[in-house]
C-alpha positions as CSV (number, residue, x, y, z in Angstrom):
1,X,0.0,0.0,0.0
2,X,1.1,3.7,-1.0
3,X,-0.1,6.5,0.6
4,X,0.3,9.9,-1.0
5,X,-0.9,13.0,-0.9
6,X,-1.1,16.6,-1.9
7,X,1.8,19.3,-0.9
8,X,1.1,20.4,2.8
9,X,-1.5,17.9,3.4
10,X,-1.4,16.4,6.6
11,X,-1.2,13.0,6.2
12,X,-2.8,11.0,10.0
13,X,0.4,8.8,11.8
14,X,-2.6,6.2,11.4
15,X,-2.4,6.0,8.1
16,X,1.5,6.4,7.6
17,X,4.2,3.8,6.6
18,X,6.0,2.5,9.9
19,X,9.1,4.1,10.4
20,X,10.9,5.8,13.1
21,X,11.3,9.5,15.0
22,X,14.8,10.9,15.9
23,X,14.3,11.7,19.4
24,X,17.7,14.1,19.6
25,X,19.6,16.3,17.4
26,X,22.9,17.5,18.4
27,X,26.5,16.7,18.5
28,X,28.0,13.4,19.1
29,X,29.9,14.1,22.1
30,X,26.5,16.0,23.7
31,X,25.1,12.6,22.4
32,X,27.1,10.1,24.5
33,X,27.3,12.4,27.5
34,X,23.2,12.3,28.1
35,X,22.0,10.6,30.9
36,X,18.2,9.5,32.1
37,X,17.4,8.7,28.3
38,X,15.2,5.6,28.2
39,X,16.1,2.4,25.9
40,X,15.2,2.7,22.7
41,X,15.9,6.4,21.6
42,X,17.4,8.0,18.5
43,X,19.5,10.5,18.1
44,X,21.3,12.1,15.1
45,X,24.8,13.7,15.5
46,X,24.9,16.3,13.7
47,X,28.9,16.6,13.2
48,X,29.6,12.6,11.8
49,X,26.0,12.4,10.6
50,X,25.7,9.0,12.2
51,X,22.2,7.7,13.9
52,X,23.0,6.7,17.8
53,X,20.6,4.2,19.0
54,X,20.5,3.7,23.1
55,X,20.5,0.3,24.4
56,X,21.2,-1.1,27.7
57,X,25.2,-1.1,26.9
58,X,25.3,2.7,26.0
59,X,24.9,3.8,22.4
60,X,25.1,2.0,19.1
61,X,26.1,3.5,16.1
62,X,25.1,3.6,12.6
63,X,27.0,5.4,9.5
64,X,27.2,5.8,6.3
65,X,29.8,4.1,3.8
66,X,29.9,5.7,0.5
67,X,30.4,3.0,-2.5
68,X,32.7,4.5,-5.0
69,X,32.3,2.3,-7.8
């Protein structure tokens, strides 16, 4: 299923694909040094551009690698 709509419509979370919400935006090193997050949240570092996920271990981390072929 494909939902689509016009510019600026407002399209209901009900009726959205799944996907997920970046819960924090800021540097990687403000990133790491948070405290009282819960499991489970996102974050974006804005300097490396990687996606920090919180688990029960501290963060895991997600880049990019660029294929040059």
């Amino acid at each position: 299923m494909r939902i689509t709509g016009d510019a600026g419509e407002i399209v209901s979370p009900v009726n959205t694909p799944a996907g997920f919400n970046i819960d924090i935006i800021d540097t990687e090193q403000q990133i790491l040094n948070r405290t009282g997050d819960p499991i489970g949240t996102i974050a974006f570092a804005t300097d490396t551009n990687d996606i920090l996920i919180l688990n029960t271990n501290g963060f895991d981390k997600w880049g990019s690698i660029e294929d040059s072929t």
